[in-house]
C-alpha positions in Angstrom: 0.0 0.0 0.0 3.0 2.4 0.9 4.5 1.9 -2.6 0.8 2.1 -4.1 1.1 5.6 -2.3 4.7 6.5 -3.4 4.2 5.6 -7.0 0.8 7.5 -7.4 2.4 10.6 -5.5 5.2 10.5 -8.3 3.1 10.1 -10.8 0.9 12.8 -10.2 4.2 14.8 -10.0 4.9 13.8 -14.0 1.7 14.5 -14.6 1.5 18.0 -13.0 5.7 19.3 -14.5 6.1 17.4 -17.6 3.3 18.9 -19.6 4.4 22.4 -18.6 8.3 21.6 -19.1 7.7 20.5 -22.4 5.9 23.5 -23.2 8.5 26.1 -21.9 11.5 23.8 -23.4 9.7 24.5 -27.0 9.4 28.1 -26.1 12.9 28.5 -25.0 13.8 26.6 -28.2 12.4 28.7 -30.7 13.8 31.6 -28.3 17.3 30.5 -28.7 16.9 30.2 -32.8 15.9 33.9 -32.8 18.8 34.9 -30.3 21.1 32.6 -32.5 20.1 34.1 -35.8 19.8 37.9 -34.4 23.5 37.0 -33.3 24.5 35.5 -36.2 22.8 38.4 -38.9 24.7 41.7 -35.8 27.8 39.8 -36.4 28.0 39.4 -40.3 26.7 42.9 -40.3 29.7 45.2 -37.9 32.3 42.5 -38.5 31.8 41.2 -42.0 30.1 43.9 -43.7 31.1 47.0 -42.0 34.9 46.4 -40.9 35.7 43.7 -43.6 36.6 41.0 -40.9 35.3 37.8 -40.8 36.4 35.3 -37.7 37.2 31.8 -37.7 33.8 29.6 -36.6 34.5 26.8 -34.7 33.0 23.7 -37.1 29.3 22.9 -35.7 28.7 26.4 -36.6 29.0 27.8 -39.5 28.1 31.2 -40.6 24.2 31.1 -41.9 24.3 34.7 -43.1 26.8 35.7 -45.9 27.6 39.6 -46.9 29.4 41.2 -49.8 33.5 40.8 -49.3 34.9 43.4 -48.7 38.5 44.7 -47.4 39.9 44.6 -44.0 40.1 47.2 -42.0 41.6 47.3 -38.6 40.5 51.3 -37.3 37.3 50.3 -38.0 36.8 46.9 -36.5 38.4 48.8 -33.4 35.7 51.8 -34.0 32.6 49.3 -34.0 32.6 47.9 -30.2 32.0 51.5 -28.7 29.1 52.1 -31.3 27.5 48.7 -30.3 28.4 49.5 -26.6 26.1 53.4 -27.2 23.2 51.2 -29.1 23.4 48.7 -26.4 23.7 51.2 -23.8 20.7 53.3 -25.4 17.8 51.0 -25.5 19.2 48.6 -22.4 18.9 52.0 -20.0 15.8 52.9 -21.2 13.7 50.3 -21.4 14.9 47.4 -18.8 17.9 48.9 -16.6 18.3 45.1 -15.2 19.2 43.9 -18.3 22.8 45.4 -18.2 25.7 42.7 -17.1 25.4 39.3 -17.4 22.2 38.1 -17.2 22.9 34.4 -15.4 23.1 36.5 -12.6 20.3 38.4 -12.7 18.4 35.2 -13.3 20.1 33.6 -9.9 19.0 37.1 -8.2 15.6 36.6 -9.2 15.4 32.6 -8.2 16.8 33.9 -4.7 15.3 37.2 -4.1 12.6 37.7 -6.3 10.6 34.8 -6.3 11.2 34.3 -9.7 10.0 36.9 -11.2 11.4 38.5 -14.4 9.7 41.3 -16.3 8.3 40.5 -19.6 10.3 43.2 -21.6 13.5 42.0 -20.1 14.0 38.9 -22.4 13.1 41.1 -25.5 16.0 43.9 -24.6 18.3 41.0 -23.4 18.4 40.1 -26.8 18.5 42.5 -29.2 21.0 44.2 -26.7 23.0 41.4 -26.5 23.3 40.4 -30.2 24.3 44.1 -30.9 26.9 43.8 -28.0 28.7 40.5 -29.6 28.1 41.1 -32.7 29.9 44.8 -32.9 32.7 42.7 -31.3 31.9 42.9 -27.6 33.9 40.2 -25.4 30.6 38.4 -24.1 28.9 34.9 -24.2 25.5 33.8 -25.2 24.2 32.1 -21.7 23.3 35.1 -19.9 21.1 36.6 -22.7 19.9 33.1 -23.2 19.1 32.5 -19.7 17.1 35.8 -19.3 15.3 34.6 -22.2 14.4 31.1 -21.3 13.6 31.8 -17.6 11.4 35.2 -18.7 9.6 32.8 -21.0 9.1 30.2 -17.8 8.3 33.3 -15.6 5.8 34.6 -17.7 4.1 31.2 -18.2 3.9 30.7 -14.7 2.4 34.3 -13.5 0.2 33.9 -16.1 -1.5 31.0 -14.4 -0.9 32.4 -11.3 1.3 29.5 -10.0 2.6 29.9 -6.3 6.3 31.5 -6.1 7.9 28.4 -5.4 6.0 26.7 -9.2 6.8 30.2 -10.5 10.6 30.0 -9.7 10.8 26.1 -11.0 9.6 27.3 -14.1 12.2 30.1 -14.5 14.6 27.4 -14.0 13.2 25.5 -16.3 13.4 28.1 -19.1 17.0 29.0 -17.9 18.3 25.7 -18.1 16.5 24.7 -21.6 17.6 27.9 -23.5 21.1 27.0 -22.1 21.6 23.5 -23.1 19.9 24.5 -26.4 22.6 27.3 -27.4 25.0 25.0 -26.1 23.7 22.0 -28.0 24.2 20.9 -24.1 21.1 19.2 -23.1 21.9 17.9 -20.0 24.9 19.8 -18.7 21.9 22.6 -19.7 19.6 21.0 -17.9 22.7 20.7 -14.8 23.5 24.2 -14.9 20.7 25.3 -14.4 20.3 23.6 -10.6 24.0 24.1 -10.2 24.5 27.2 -10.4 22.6 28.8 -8.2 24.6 27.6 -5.1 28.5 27.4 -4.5 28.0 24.1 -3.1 24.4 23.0 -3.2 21.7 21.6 -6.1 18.0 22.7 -6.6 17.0 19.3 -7.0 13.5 20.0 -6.5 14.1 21.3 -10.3 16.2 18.8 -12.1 13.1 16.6 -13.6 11.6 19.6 -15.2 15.0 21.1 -15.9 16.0 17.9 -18.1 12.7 17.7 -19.9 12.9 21.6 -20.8 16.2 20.9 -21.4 15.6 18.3 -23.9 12.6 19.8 -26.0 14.5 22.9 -26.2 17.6 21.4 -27.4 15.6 19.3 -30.1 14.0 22.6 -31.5 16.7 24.2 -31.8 18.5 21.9 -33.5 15.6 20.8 -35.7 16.2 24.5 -37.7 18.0 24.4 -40.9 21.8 25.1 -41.0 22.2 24.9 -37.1 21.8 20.6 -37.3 22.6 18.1 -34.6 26.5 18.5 -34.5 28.7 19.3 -31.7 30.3 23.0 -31.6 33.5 21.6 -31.5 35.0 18.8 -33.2 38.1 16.7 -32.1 40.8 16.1 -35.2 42.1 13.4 -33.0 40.8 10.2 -31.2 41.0 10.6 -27.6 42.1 7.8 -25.0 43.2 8.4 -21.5 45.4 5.1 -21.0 48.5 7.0 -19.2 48.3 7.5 -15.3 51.0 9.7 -15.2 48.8 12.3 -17.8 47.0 13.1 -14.1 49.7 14.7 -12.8 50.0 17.4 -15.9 46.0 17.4 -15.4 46.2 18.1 -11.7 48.9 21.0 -11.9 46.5 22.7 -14.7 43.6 22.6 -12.3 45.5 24.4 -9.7 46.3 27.0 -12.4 42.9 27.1 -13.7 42.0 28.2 -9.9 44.3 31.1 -9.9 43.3 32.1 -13.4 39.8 31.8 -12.3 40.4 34.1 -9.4 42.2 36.6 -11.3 39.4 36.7 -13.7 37.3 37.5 -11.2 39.0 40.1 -8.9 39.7 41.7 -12.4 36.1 41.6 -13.7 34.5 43.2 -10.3 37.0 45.8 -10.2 36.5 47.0 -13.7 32.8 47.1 -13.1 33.4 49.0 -9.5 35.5 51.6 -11.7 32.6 51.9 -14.1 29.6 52.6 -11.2 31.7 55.0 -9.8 32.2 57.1 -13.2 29.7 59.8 -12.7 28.2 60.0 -15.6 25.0 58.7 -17.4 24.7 55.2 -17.5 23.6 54.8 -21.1 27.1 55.8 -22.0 29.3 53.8 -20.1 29.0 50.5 -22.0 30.1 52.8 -25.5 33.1 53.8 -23.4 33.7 50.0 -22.8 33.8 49.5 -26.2 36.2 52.3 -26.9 38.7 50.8 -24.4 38.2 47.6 -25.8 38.4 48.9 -29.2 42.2 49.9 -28.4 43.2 46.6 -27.1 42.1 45.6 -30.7 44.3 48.0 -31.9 47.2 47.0 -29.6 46.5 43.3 -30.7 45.9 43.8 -34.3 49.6 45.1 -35.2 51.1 42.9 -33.0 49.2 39.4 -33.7 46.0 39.8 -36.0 45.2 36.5 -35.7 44.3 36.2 -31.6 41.4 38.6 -32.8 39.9 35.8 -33.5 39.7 34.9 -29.7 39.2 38.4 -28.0 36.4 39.4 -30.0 32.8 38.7 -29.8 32.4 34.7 -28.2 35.9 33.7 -29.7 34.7 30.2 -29.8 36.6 30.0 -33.6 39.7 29.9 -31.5 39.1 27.3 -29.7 38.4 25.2 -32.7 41.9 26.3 -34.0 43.1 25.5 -30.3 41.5 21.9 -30.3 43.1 21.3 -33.7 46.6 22.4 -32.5 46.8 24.9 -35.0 47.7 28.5 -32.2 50.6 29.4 -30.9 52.2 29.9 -28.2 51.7 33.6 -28.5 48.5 33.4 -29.4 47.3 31.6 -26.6 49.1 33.6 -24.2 47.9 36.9 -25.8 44.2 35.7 -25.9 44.4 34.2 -22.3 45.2 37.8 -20.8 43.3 40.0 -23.3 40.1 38.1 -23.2 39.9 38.8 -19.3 39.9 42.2 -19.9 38.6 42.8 -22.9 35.5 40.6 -21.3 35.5 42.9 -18.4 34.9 46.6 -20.6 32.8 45.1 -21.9 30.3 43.8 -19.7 31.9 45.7 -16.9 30.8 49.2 -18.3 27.3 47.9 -18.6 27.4 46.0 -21.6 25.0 43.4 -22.2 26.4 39.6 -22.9 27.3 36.7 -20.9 30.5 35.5 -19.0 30.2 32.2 -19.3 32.1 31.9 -23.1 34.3 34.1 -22.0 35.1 31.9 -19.9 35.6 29.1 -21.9 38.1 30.9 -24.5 40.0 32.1 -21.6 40.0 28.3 -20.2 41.0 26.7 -23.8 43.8 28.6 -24.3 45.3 27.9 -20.7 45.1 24.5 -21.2 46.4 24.8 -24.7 49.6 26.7 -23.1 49.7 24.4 -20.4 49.6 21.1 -23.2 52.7 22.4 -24.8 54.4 23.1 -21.2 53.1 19.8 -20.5 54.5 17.9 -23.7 58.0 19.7 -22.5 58.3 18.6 -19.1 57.0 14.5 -20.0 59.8 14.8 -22.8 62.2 16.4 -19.7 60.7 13.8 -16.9 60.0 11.1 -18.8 62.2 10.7 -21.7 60.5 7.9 -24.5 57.5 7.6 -22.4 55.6 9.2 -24.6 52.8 10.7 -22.5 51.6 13.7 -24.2 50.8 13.3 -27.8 48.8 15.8 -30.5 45.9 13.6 -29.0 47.0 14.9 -25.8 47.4 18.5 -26.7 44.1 18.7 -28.1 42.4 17.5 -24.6 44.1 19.9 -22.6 42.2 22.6 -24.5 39.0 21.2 -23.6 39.7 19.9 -20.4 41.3 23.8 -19.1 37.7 25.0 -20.4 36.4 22.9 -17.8 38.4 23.6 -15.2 38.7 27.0 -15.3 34.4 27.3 -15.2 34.6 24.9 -12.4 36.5 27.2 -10.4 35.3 30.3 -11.8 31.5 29.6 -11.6 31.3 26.9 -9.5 29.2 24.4 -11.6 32.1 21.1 -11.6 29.9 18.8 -12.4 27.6 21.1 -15.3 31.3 22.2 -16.4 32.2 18.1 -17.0 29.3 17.6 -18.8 28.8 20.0 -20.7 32.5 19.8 -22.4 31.3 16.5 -23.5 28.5 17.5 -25.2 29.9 20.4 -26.8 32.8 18.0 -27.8 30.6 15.2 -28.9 32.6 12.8 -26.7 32.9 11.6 -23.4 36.0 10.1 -23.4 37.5 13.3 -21.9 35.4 11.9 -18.5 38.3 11.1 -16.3 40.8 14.2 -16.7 37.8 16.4 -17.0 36.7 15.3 -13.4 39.7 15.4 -11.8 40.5 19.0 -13.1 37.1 20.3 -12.5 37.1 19.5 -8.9 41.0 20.9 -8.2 40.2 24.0 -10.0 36.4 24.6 -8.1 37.9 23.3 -4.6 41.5 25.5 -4.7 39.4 28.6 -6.3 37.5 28.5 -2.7 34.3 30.9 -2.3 35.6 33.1 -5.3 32.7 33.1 -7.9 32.0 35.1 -11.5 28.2 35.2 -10.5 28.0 37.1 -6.7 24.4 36.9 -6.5 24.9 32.5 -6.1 23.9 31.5 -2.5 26.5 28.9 -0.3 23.8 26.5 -0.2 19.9 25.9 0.0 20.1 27.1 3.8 21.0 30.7 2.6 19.3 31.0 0.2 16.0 33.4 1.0 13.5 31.1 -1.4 14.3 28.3 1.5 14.6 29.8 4.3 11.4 28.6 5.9 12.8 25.1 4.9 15.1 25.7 7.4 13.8 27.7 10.3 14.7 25.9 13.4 11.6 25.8 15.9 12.9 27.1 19.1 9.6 26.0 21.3 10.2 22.2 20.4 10.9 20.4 23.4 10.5 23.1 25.6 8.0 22.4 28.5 5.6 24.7 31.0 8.0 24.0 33.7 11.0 25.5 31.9 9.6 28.6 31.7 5.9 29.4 33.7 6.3 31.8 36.9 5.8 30.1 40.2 4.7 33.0 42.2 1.2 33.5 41.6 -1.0 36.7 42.7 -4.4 34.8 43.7 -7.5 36.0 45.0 -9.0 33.8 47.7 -12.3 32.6 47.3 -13.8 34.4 50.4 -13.0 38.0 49.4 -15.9 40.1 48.4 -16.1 41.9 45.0 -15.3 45.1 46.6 -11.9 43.8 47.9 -10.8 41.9 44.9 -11.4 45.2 42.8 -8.9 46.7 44.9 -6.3 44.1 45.2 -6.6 43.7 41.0 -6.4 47.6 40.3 -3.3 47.6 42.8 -1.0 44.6 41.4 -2.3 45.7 37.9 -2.8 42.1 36.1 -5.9 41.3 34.2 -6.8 37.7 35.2 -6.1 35.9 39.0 -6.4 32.2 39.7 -9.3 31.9 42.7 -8.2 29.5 45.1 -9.7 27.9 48.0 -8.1 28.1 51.6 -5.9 24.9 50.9 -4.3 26.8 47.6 -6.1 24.5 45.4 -7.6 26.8 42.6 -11.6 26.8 42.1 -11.6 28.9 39.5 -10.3 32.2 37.6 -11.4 36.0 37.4 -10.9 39.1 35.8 -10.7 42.8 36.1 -13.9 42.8 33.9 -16.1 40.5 35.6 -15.3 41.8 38.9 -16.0 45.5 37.7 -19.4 43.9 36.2 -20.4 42.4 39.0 -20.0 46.1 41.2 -22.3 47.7 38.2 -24.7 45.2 39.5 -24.8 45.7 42.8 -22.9 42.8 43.7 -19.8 44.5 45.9 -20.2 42.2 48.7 -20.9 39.2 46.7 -17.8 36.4 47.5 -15.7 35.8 44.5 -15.9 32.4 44.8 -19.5 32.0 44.1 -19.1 34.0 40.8 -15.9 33.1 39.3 -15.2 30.8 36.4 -15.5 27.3 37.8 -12.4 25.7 37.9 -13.3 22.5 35.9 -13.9 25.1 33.0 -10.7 26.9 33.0 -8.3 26.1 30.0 -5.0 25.5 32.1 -1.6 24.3 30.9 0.8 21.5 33.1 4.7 21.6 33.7 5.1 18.6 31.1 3.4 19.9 28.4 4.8 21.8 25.4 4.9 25.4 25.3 4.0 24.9 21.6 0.7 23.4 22.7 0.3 25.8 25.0 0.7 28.5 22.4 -1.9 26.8 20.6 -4.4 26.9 23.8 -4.1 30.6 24.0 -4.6 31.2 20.3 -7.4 28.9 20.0 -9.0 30.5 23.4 -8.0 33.9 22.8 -6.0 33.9 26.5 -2.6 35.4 27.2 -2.3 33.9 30.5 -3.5 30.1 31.8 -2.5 29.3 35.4 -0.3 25.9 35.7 -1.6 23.2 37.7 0.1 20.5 39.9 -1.5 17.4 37.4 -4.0 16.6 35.4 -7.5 16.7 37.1 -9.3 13.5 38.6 -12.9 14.2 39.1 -13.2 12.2 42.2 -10.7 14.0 44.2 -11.7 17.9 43.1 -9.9 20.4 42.1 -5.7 19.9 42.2 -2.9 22.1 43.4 -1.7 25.9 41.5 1.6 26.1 41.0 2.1 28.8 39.1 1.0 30.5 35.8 2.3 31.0 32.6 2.0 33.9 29.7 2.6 35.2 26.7 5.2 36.9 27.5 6.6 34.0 29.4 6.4 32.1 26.4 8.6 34.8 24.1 11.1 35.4 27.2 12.1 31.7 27.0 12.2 31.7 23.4 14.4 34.4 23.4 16.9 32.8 25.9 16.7 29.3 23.9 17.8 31.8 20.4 20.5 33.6 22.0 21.8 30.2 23.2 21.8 29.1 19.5 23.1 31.5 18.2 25.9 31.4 20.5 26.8 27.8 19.8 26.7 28.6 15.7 29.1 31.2 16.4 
């Protein structure tokens, strides 16, 4: 019967998400084809068109749109980024201010903070913003945009049917995660980044059914559109077979770089934004002046090595391809592994719209490509005839460093190991990828690229009635009730109880006989009744509240029952008796009474005690 029970529970689960995931993974889908093309048509436009330069495309994407040749010119491909940063500027400022930055962080705010929620014009700037920011040559990725798109599409589904916050935030997941492992042709390191990254060390598990599903659909839309087909983004020229132990040694030492690259990217990333806030002027400008400063570096580059424009940019992802085929550099990959930080930091630094995330992985492919070739140096030194790094060899480094260094830089190890795989088409990468991933996120510590993730579920504000500790449980009468009791014994007139109430200044007394035992309870109010009737002489203990119908409370009970009592009742005080009444013997001892404020004193004491031991 208790499996009956589970398995209909689950089942009514499916039936409730999958529908709905299904839905938002086909409109995240079709969201990331019009993103993708948008992209795709800015970028033949400034680069090809305009400036006469036309980037290396990694091979599971090649260029759909195609524009009349024309000749290259350097001043202008340097010009084009601060125009795209003033258009981008222009309509992000003035119509959706929170679409500035990188939007996988503003999509992790709103999980967190916001219940979800994500304006319906946001997606729609995101986009157009975004595809003007890359394609003018702006150092961003494609998974922030995406992500704002995707989760707005979720978010809008669900306030729509006006879901609860906690369906509403699922369902911005969902979206996030689908358009991701769309555009990434990722499905289910999509579908893993999207519960990952949210928390340094935590999962939304709650999420990862719907997640996948979205994940999926969205993936097979978008891949289902003609000339963006079912292949990889990368291909690998060569075979790949880890069969060397001593290869996890050079794997390990580039995780521990990847760490401190990771770190550096970051510390350099927040202070070029902290330079950019503090600029006092208007914020529609500050992403054109981005541009310009990145436009500079693509002077600077451009007469010194043309070809690592390839990698600074827009995504850079063509380099990558060359840098898989072993076909950079060592210049090259050392030029693009510094520039793109920087360049990625002006950009979306100043305000510019784009994601971090591709950045990322250039920056990561070309440390691993540098640190293949140191690697293939030092086995030759170390190990002479062993023969342990091979082109083969070289070629995995470059997609194992991309790992490692979004392991440690956005703390997603295991969405980072999956997600290289798919994006590779191959998994035998699996057991250097791991091992990198994890050195690289644990030595990189709390550092993160996306400051708006929570630790874990515990901090983050969409749980934190998950994990409210209830300081009443366990906590009985007798731990916190007051034992001296102000009664008023049963013989006293009206007259005198008036005045012995008005003088100690409480509302309700216990009435108790001349053995202590309590026969009942009054108040203020029905003792200043009964002197409106006439009644002063009248003995209180013929017109009390009969004992046997006063709600009392007992040392062993719960103060959270006792809570309950006075709610239920509408009392703040219930005196405490010695046991539980046996009709036979009459009424039993007072022992004290216990309040309200009784209740929160103890409370209070219990909490400071806690917090003490936490600290």
């Amino acid at each position: 019967m208790k499996e009956f029970s589970i398995s209909t529970k689950e089942l009514k689960y499916i039936g409730r998400w999958v529908p709905w995931s299904i839905v938002i993974g086909i409109g995240a889908g079709l969201g990331a084809i019009a993103f993708y093309l948008l992209l795709q048509a800015a970028s033949a436009f400034f680069q090809g068109y305009v400036s006469g330069y036309y980037p290396v495309l990694p091979a599971g994407e090649p260029s759909i749109f195609s524009v009349p040749a024309t000749s290259f010119r350097l001043w202008v491909l340097a010009l084009i980024p601060a125009v795209g940063g003033l258009i981008a500027g222009l309509i992000i400022y003035s119509f959706a201010p929170e679409a500035e930055g990188h939007g996988t962080d503003a999509v992790i705010d709103a999980f967190h903070k916001k219940s979800g929620e994500i304006r319906r014009r946001v997606p729609i700037v995101k986009t157009i913003a975004s595809a003007i920011t890359i394609g003018s040559g702006g150092s961003a990725g494609r998974e922030g945009p995406i992500a704002q798109i995707g989760g707005g599409f979720g978010s809008f589904i669900a306030s729509r049917l006006k879901m609860s916050d906690r369906e509403r935030r699922v369902m911005m997941l969902c979206g996030a995660a689908a358009g991701i492992g769309a555009i990434f042709k990722a499905p289910l390191g999509g579908a893993l980044f999207g519960i990952e990254v949210l928390y340094k060390k935590d999962f939304e598990m709650e999420s990862m059914v719907p997640a996948i599903v979205s994940s999926v659909m969205a993936y097979a839309v978008f891949c289902s559109f003609p000339n963006i087909g079912w292949g990889p983004i990368f291909t690998m020229p060569y075979d790949y077979t880890f069969n060397h132990p001593y290869e996890l040694i050079f794997y390990a030492i580039l995780g521990v770089a990847c760490a401190a690259a990771a770190i550096f990217y970051i510390k350099v990333f927040y202070g070029t934004r902290g330079l950019f806030r503090r600029l006092n002027i208007p914020n529609h400008l500050k992403p054109a002046i981005g541009g310009a400063i990145l436009g500079l570096l693509v002077l600077l580059v451009g007469y010194i090595e043309p070809e690592a424009l390839d990698g600074i940019l827009g995504m850079g992802y063509g380099c990558i391809q060359l840098a898989i085929n072993v076909k950079c550099g060592l210049f090259i990959l050392l030029v693009v592994a510094i520039a793109k930080i920087f360049a990625t930091s002006f950009t979306i630094g100043s305000g510019g719209s784009g994601g971090v995330f591709g950045p990322s992985l250039v920056i990561g492919a070309m440390l691993g490509g540098l640190f293949g070739w140191l690697s293939l140096y030092l086995s030759q030194l170390f190990f002479p005839g062993a023969e342990i790094i091979t082109e083969a060899t070289l070629s995995a480094f470059v997609l194992v460093g991309m790992a490692a260094f979004i392991a440690g830089a956005a703390k997603v190890p295991i969405a980072a190991i999956l997600m290289i795989s798919e994006m590779a088409g191959s998994y035998s990468l699996l057991v250097p990828l791991m091992l990198t991933s994890v050195v690289a996120y644990t030595l990189s510590g709390g550092w993160t690229i996306y400051e708006n993730q929570e630790k874990t579920r515990k901090e983050s504000p969409a749980h934190s009635r998950e994990f409210i500790v209830d300081i009443l449980e366990g906590i009985k009468v007798k731990d916190a009730y007051m034992k001296d009791v102000l009664t008023i014994p049963a013989d006293k007139t009206v007259k005198e109880g008036l005045y012995f109430a008005e003088e100690m200044g409480h509302m309700t007394y216990p009435v108790v006989d001349k053995d202590g035992k309590m026969v009942g309870i009054t108040t203020i109010m029905a003792l200043e009744k009964q002197r409106e009737e006439g009644a002063d002489y009248r003995k209180i203990g013929l017109i009390c509240v009969k004992e046997q119908d006063v709600i009392v409370a007992y040392p062993d009970e719960f103060l959270e029952d006792v809570l309950h009592k006075m709610d239920t009742y509408n009392v703040g005080r219930l005196p405490v008796m010695k046991k539980e009444r046996e009709e036979e013997k009459g009424p039993e001892e007072l022992v004290g009474i216990i309040s309200r404020s009784d209740i929160i004193r103890e409370h209070c004491r219990r909490w400071s005690r806690v917090k003490g031991e936490s600290s």
